[in-house]
N, C-alpha and C positions, 0 to 999 in steps of 0.2 A: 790292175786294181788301183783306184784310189784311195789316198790317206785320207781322215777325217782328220780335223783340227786338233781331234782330241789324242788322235796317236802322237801330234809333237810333244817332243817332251823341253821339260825346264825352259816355259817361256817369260821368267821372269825376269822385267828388265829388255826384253826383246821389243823390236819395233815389227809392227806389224800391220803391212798393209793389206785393205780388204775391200778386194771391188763387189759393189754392194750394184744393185740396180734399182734408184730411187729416183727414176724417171718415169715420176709421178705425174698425173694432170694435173693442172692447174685451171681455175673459173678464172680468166680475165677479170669481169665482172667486178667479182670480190673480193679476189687476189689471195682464195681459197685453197688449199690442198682441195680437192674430188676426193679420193682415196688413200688411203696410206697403208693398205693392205701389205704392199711389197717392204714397204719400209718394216712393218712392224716382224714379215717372215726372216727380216736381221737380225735383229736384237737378241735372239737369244746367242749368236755368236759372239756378234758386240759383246753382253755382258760376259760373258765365259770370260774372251781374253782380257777383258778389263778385271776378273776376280784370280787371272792370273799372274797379275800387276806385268801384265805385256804394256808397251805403249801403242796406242790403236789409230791406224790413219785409213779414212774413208776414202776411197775413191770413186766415183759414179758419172755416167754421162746424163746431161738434161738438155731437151727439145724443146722443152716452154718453159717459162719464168727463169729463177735466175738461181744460184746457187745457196744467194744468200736470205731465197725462200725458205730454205733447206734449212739451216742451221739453229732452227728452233727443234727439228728433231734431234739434234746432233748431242750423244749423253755426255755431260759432261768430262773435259778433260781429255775428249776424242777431236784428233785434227782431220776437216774434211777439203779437200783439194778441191782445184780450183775445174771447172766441168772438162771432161776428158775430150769432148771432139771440139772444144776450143782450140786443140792442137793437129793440125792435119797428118801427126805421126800416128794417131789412136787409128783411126779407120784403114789408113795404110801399113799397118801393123810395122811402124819402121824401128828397127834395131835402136836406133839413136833414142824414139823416146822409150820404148820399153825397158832402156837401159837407166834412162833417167827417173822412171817410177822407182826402179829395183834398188836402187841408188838411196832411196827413203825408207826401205825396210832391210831386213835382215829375214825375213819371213815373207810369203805370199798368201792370202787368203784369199779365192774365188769362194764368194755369198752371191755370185748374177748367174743362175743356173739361166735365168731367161732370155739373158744375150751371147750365152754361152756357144749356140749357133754362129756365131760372128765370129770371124779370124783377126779380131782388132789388137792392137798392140797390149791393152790391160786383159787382155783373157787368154792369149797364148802367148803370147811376147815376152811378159814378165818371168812366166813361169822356167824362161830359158837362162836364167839368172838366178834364181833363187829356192830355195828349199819352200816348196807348193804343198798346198794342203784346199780339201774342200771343206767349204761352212756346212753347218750343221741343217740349216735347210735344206743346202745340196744335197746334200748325203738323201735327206727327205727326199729330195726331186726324182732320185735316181731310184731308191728301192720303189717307192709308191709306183713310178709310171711302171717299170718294171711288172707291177703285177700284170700288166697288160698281156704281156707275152705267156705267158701260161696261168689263164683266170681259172675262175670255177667256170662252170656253166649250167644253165644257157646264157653267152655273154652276149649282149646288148652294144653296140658302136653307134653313137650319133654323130653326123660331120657335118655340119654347117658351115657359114660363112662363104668366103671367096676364095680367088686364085686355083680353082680345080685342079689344072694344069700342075699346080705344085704338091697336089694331092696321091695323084693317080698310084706312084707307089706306094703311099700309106694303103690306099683303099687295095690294092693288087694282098699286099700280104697281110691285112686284116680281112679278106678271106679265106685264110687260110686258118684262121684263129675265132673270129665269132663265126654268133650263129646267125646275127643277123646286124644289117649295115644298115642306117637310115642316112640317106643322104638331102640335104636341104640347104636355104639360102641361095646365092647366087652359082654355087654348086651344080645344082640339081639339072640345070638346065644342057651346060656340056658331060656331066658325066652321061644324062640321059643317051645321049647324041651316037656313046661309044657302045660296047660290047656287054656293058654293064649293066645295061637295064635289062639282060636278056638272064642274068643270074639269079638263082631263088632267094638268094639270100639277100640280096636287095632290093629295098622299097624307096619311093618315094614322097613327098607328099599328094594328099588325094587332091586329084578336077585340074586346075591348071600350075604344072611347077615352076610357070615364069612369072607366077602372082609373087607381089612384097612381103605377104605372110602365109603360114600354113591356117588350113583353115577349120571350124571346127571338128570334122570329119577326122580329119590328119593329127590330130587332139585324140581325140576318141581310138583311133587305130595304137596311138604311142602311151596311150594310158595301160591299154591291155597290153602289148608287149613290155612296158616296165613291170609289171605285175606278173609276168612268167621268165621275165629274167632276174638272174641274180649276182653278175657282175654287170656293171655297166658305165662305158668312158664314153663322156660327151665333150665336145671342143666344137662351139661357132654358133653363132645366132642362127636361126633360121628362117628368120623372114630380115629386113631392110630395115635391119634394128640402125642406124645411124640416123636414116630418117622417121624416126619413130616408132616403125611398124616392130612393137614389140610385145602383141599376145600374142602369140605361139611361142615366143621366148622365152617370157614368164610364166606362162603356164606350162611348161617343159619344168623350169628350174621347180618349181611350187611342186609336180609331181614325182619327180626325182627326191628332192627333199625330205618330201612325206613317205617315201617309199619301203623307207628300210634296210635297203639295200646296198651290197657296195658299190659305191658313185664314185671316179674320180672324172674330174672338171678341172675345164684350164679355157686359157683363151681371154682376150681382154675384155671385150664386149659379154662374155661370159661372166665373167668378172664384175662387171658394171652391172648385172642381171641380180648376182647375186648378192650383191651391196645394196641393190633399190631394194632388195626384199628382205633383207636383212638375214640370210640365210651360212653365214659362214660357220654356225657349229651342225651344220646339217649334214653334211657330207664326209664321206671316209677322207678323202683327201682333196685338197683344191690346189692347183700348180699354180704359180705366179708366172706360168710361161703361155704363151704365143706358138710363135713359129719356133722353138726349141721344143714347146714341147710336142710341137707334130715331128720334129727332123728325129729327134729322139726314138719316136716310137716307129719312123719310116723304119731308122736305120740302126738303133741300137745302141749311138751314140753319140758327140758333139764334138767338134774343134774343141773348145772348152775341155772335153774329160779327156779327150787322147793327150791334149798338155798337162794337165796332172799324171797322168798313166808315165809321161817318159820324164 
């Protein structure tokens, strides 16, 4: 079991650091935040230990812009470090720097359920140092995806996007669990290829699934099955949404949306779908995860919680 943040007790006066995941995009262009969804699934941790007059230190890694893009989000009176794989001990999870984070708190707080996947020095290295806890969206991350594992039904599965290959035991034991599996994007093509296209409980998109998007047949087919199911977990674009091809995307999200029904969603580009439509009180839950949140539901769990867990 994991601690939540809130089982520590008397953090008053305590330092406390909290790796946060606000590896956010950034528009060149405009020198714009994109999103700040992941940023904003923090804050309610932030303010917590700041109403526990805890002293609060961010820590995050960043892949575009610069840190001190960052620091307009940053609440006041909270110190935010300087970007983590600026040090080549973070990716190599090396004792030396995980001891030098731990070194800064007296407390651990994991708020990056989405890198949680990762065996980097700030997600299981710290935790070998210091008295661990998960943020309060954690905690979200773990029961929400959780319902996965024993839905209502009939439950509904959509997989899009890429990398199959890293798929294959998600898809093996999510039939064992829905009733039915749509598989799409760049997906569609090797899973076809396998054992799996010969299953009832899998469909693919209709006419040809090496096209860039679903078409509107494959629309039509995913409207009626959202409409006779009633859990349903989607994660990945399903057509060549980076190179624009995004109506079957949108019109996916727009009918989930309006559905009623229990929706949990995660994925980045998923993400990006549902920010252009402006759709984030739509759904029961939206993951701020990627690849943690498919290794999650493969496996039931992450590098990230087995280091809370000991």
């Amino acid at each position: 079991m994991i601690r939540s943040i809130k089982e520590a007790r008397d953090l008053r006066g305590k330092r406390v650091l909290v790796r946060v995941d606000w590896n956010i995009p950034f528009d060149y262009r405009s020198g714009q935040v994109r999103d700040t969804f992941r940023i904003k699934a923090t804050l309610d941790t932030i303010h917590y230990l700041l109403s526990t007059d805890a002293s609060v230190i961010l820590a995050t890694h960043l892949e575009t812009g610069s840190i001190e893009d960052l620091q307009k989000f940053v609440p006041e009176g909270v110190e935010l470090l300087p970007n983590l794989r600026d040090n080549p001990g973070e990716e190599a999870n090396s004792d030396e720097f995980a001891r030098e984070l731990a070194s800064k708190a007296d407390i651990f707080v994991n708020e990056a359920f989405s890198v949680s996947h990762r065996a980097h020095a700030s997600i299981v290295g710290v935790p070998r140092f210091l008295p661990s806890y998960a943020g309060l969206h954690f905690m979200s991350e773990v029961e929400n995806l959780s319902k996965a594992f024993n839905p209502p039904h009939p439950f509904l599965f959509l997989l899009g996007g890429a990398k199959f290959e890293t798929k294959v035991s998600l898809v093996e034991k999510f039939l064992n669990i829905a009733d039915s599996i749509f598989i799409a994007g760049t997906n569609a093509v090797p899973a076809y290829e396998t054992e799996l296209k010969n299953n009832p409980k899998i469909f693919f998109p209709h006419g040809d699934i090496a096209a860039l998007d679903i078409d509107d047949e494959t629309i039509k087919n995913l409207k009626l099955k959202i409409e006779n199911s009633v859990f349903i977990l989607w994660n990945g674009p399903v057509g060549k949404y980076e190179d624009g091809y995004k109506k079957g995307t949108l019109a996916i999200a727009q009918m989930l949306a309006d559905s009623g029904k229990q929706v949990i969603v995660g994925g980045g580009d998923t993400l990006a779908t549902i920010k252009e439509l402006n759709l984030y009180d739509k759904f029961t839950f939206i993951s701020t995860a990627g690849g943690a949140m498919l290794e999650f539901l493969a496996t039931g769990t992450l590098p990230g919680i087995r280091a809370l867990e000991k």
